[in-house]
N, C-alpha and C positions, 0 to 999 in steps of 0.2 A: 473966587474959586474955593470950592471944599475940601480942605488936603485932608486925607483919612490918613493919620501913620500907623499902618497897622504891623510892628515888625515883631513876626511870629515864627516859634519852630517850623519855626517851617512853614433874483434872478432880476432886478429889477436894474442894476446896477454894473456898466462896465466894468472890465476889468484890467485895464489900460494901468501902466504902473506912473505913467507920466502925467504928471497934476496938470497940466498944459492939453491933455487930451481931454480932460474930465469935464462934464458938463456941470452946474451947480445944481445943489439938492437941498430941501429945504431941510430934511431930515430922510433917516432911512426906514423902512417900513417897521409895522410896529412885531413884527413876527418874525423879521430877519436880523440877524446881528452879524456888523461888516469891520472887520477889524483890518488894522495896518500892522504888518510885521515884517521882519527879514526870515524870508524863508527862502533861503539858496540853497539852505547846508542839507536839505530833502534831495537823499539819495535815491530811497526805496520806502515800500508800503507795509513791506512783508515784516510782520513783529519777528520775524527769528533772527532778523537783518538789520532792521532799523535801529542807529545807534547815535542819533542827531537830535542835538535840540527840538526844530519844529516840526521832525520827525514824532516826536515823542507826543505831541501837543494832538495832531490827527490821530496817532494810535489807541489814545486814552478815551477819546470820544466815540472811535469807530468798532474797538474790539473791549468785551468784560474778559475777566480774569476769573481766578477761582476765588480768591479774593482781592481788595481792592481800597486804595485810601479816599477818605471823603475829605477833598478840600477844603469844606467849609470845619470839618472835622478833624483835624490830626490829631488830637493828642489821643481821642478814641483809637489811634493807632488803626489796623488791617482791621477790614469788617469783610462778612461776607457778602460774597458774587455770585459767579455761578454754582459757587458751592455754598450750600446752607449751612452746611455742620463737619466737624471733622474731627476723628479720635486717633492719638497717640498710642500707640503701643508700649508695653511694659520697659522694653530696653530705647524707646527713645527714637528709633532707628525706621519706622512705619509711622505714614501719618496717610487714614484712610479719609478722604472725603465720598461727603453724600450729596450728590448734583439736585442743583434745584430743580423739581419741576418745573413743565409746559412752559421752558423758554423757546424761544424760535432763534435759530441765525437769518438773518435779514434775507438770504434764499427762500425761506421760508420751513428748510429741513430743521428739528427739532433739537437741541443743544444735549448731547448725553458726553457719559463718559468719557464715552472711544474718543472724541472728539477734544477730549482735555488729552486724554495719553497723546494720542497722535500729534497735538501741538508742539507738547512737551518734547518726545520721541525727534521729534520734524527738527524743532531747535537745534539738538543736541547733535545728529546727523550730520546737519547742511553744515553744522562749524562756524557761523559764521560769527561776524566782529564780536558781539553778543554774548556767545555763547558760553563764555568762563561764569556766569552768571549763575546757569544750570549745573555745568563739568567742576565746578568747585565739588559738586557734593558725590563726587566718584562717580557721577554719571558720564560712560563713553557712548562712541558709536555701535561699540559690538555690544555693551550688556543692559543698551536703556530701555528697551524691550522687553526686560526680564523686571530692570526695577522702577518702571513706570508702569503701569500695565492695569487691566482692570478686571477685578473680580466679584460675582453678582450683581453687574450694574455699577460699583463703586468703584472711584479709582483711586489706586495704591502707590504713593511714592517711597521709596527705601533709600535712606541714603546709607554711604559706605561705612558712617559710624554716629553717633551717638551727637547731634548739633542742639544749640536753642534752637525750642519751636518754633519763637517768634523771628529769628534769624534765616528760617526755612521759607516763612510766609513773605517775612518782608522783602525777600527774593523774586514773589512770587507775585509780589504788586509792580513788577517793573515790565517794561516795555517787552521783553519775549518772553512772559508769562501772558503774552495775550491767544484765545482761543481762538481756532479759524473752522471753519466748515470742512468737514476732513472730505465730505462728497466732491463738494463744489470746489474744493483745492484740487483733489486728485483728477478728477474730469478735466483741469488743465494743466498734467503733468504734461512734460516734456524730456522726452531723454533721462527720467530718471531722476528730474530735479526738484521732487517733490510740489512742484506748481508754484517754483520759486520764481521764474521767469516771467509768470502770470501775474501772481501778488505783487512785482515790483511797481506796478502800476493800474491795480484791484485790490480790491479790500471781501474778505470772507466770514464778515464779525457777523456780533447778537449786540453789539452796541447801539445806545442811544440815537447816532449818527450814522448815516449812510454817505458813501460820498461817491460824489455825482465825478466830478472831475477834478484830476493834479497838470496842472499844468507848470510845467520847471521852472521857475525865478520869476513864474508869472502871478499863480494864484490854486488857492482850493478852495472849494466849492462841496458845502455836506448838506443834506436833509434831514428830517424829522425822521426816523426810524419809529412810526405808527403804534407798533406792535411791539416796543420795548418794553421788559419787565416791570421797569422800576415807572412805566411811566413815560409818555410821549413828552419830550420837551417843547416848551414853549416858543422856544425860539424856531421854528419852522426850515428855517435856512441860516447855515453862515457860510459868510465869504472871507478869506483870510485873503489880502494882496498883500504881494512883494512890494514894499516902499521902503526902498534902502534909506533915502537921507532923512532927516529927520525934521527938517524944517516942512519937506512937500506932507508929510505924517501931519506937523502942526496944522497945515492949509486946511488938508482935509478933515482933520475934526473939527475946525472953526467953521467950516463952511456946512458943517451936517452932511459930510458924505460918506463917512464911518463913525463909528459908536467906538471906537476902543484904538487908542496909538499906541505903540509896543517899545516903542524904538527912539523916544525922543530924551534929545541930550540934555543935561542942565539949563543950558540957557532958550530952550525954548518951554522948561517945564515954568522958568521963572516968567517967559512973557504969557503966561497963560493966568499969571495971578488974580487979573481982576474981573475973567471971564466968569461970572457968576452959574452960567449954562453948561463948563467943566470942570470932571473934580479929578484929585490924582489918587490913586492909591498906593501906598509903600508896601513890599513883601520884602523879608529878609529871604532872600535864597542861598540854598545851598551852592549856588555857581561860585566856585572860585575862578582867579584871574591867575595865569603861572607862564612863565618861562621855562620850556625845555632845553637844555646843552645836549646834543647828539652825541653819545660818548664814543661814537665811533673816530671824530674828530680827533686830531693827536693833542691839540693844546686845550680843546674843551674839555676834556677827561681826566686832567691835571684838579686833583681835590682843590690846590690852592685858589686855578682859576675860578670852578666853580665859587668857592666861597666867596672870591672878589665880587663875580657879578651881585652876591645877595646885598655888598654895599655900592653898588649903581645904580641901583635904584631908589630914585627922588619919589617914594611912595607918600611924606608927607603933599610936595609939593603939587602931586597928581590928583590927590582925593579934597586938595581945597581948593580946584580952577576946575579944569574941564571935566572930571567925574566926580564935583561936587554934590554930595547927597545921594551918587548912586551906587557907591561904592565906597567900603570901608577896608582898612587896614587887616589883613590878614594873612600871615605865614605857615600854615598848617595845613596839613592834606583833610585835617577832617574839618567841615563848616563849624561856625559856631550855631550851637542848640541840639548836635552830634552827641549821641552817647560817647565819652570821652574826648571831647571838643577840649582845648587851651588854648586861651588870650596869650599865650607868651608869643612876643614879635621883637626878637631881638636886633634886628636889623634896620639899619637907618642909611641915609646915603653921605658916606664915606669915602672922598675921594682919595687920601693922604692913605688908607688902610688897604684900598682896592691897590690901590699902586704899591703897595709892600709886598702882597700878596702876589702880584702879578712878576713881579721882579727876582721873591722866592721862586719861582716858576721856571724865572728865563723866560718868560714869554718880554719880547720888547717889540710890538707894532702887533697888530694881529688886524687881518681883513676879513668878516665873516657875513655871510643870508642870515637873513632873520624871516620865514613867510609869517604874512599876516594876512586876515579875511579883509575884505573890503569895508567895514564897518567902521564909522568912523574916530569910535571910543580904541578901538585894539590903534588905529592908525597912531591917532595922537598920544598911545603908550607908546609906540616902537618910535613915532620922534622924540618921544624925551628920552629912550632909552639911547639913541644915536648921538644925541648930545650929551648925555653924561659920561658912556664911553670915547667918544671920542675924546674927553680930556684926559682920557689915559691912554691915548694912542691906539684905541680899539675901532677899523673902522666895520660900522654897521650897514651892509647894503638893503634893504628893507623892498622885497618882494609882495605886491599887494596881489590876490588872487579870488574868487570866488570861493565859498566854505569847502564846493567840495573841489577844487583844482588844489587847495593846500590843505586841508584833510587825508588827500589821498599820496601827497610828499611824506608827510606827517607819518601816514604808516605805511609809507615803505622805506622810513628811514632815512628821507634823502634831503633833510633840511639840516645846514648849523644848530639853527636855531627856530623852536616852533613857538610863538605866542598865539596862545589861545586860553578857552572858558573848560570848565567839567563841571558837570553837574551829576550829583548822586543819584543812581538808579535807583536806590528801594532808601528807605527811613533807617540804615543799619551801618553802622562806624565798618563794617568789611566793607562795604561799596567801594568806598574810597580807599580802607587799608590795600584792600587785594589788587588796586590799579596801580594809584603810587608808588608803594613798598612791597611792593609782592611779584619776580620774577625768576620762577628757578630755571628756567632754559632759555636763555638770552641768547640761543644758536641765529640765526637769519633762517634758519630752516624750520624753527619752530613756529614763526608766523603769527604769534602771539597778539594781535595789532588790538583786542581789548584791551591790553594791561599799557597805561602810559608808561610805564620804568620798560617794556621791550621797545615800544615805539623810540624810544628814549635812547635804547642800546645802553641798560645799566642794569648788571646784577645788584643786587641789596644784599651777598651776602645772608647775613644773621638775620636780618628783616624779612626774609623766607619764613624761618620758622618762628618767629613772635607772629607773623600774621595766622600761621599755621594757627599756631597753640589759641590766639585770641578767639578765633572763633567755636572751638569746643569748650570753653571759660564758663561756667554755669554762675559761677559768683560775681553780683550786678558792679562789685566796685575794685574786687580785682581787676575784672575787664574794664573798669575805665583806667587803672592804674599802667596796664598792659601799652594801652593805646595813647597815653599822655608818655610814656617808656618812648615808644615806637616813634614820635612825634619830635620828639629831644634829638635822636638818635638821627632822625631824616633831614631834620633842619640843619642840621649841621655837614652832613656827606652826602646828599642827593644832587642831583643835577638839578632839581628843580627848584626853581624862583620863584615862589608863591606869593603873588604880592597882595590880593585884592579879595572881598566876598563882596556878591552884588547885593545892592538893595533896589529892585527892580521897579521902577514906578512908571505904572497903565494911566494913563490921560484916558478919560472917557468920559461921556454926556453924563450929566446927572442923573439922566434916569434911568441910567443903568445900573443893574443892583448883583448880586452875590455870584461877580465874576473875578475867577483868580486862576492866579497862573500856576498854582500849585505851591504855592511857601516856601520851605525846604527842598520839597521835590517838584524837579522841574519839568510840567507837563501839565497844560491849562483844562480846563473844563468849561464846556460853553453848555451843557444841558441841564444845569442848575441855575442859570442867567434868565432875569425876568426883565423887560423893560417897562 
């Protein structure tokens, strides 16, 4: 096998998910590429909504942005999409883009302006999970109209004050920065819902990708988009299947019945060593691994508890057995390769310290849920994490569910305890500041369910306004000083238990070339893939 470590900043064919249905193949066609993934956590289609993993993976391919990161490119940073060029204003405050010509959206209506404002506008409306993304930059419902809007054909975004540009843009390479067809949306309004009801299960892009069919925890199914700017991809067809366990993932790339496994555990990346026909590649991702405490809980809300948990957890003993290699050590809200990213991981597993801690508290016996996705890396975190607490008298009941049955506990608040992944929406240390550390109206009224610290039910206090102040910071190492500040400060008072950052490794046939899941940010690209 040819292991690539690359750790960087960043129709012919069933679709039966049971290896037992599946007929053998000697290989897949030379024009389609048929990947294995978990795709359960696909809510919706609609970029103003979409706010999941393999959500993010279809949206990248199906809809361009105004601008947009090249995988194979990050450190080039945001390039231009459907906007070719774009000039700042003297106070910082306007940034006008100039739409590229004679694009098309895959209806075949032509890609202008309106169609950027309108997305943008649609976003910030509907409210949805997403939307703190856009509404950071003082954009509401009543005045986005005013400061989105388009003038001679160019469209004008204004924010409330004076931000980095690059801050503005790299907002703008994320998942509801994607463009929809404002005709073909609107033609299937409903009651006023913007054609939100339509897109939950339709796509209205000018992307690469067209997709033919979503079927839920079954499979998606995209085409060449012919008429694409940059270029028809080679790949003709892809099919992405739900294949939860990771061993059926192994069958099927040994037997050539997909090009790419997404999902395979340690020990079957090591039986794949002598297969000369698959190679692995490694991405350092922005995914972190974290425990959330509900601070709505009376005894989870107790600082001391919190802190206990950060020594329950056996993070050595995790990253050298069953997430050997695919996961490294990490306690910090922002990845490592983050503008203001820190290696400090003060925490080790402690049980003489968890139990002082606990005892300060007055907590003696405590019975609490833990939900976790069906997957079987989160599984075998929540039993080591059962067995560590249990030797201090904590018992853990560990609720397994599909992404989105415990996603949607998750934010309405109604787990003890939530174990899961985040992965940073755009290449900018606020992605992650403004989630984690960033909650000023922790009411249940405010519905807040972007920002983990409300899902959380935790005001941050002081960490409000350092995230505030971080992001209008024009100086490149204040703002890292800012953020390494903010980071000291979370690790110590937060509910969250950030154990882990993934290093994600795709099994795939050798002859598959410059396919990646996106590095840092996580969200793959299949129109760059040659075989």
């Amino acid at each position: 096998m040819n292991v690539m470590n690359r750790l960087l900043c960043g129709a012919a064919l069933g679709l039966a998910v049971s290896v037992s249905s599946v007929g053998a193949w000697a290989e897949t066609p030379a024009n389609m590429l048929v990947i294995a993934n978990r795709i359960d956590d696909v809510t919706t289609l609609d970029p103003a909504e979409s706010f999941e993993f393999a959500g993010a993976d279809i949206s990248r391919n199906v809809y361009n942005r105004l601008v947009y990161l090249d995988p194979l490119d990050l450190e080039a940073g945001y390039k231009p999409d459907l906007a070719e060029s774009w000039e700042v204003s003297e106070d910082g405050k306007t940034i006008t883009f100039t739409m590229r010509e004679g694009v098309t959206f895959q209806s075949g209506n032509p890609v202008r302006a309106e169609d950027a404002a309108f997305s943008l506008q649609r976003a910030v409306i509907l409210n949805k999970t997403p939307a703190f993304i856009l509404s950071q930059f003082g954009f509401t419902p009543e005045n986005v109209e005013e400061m989105i809007r388009v003038e001679d054909g160019k469209l004008l975004i204004t924010t409330d004050k004076k931000y980095a540009t690059s801050f503005i843009l790299n907002c703008l390479t994320a998942t509801i920065g994607g463009i929809v067809d404002k005709e073909e949306v609107m033609a299937h309004e409903v009651d006023g819902d913007m054609g939100n009801t339509w897109l939950k299960t339709n796509t209205a892009g000018s992307g690469p990708y067209k997709l033919d069919s979503w079927k839920p925890n079954e499979s998606v199914s995209m085409s060449a988009y012919e008429d694409y700017y940059g270029g028809a991809p080679e790949m003709k067809r892809v099919i992405v299947r739900h294949v939860q366990e990771s061993a059926s993932q192994r069958l099927l790339l040994e037997r050539g019945d997909i090009d790419i496994a997404r999902n395979l555990n340690p020990e079957d990346i090591a039986g794949l060593a002598d297969n000369e026909d698959i190679k692995v590649v490694d991405e350092l991702k922005g995914r972190l691994m974290y425990l959330a405490l509900n601070g709505k809980h009376p005894e989870l809300s107790k600082p001391e508890v919190r802190e206990a948990f950060k020594y329950l957890v056996d993070y050595e003993g995790m990253v050298n057995s069953f997430l050997n290699g695919q996961y490294t050590i990490h306690q910090n809200f922002l990845p490592a390769t983050y503008l203001g990213a820190t290696n400090e991981n003060p925490f080790s597993l402690d049980l003489e310290k968890a139990k002082a801690l606990l005892a300060e508290a007055g907590v003696d016996g405590l019975e609490i849920e833990v939900g976790v996705r069906e997957a079987q890396e989160r599984i075998e975190i929540a039993q080591s994490l059962q067995n560590t607490l249990g030797q201090v008298g904590i018992k853990l009941n560990i609720t397994v569910g599909t992404a989105k049955q415990i996603l949607a506990r998750y934010r309405a608040r109604d787990l003890d305890v939530y174990l899961g992944a985040w992965g940073p929406d755009y290449p900018d240390p606020q992605t992650n500041a403004g989630t984690f550390a960033y909650n000023p109206d922790n009411s249940d009224e405010a519905n807040a369910t972007g920002l983990l610290a409300w899902r959380t039910a935790w005001y941050p206090g002081d960490l409000n306004e350092q995230v505030e102040a971080a992001v209008t910071e024009t100086d490149r190492e204040a703002r890292i000083k800012m953020y390494e500040d903010m980071q000291a400060e979370f690790r110590e008072t937060s509910p969250f238990v950030v154990m882990f950052q993934q290093i994600e490794q795709s099994a795939m046939q050798e002859n598959v070339t410059n396919f990646s899941t996106g590095q840092a940010v996580t969200a793959a690209a299949y129109w760059q893939v040659t075989k």
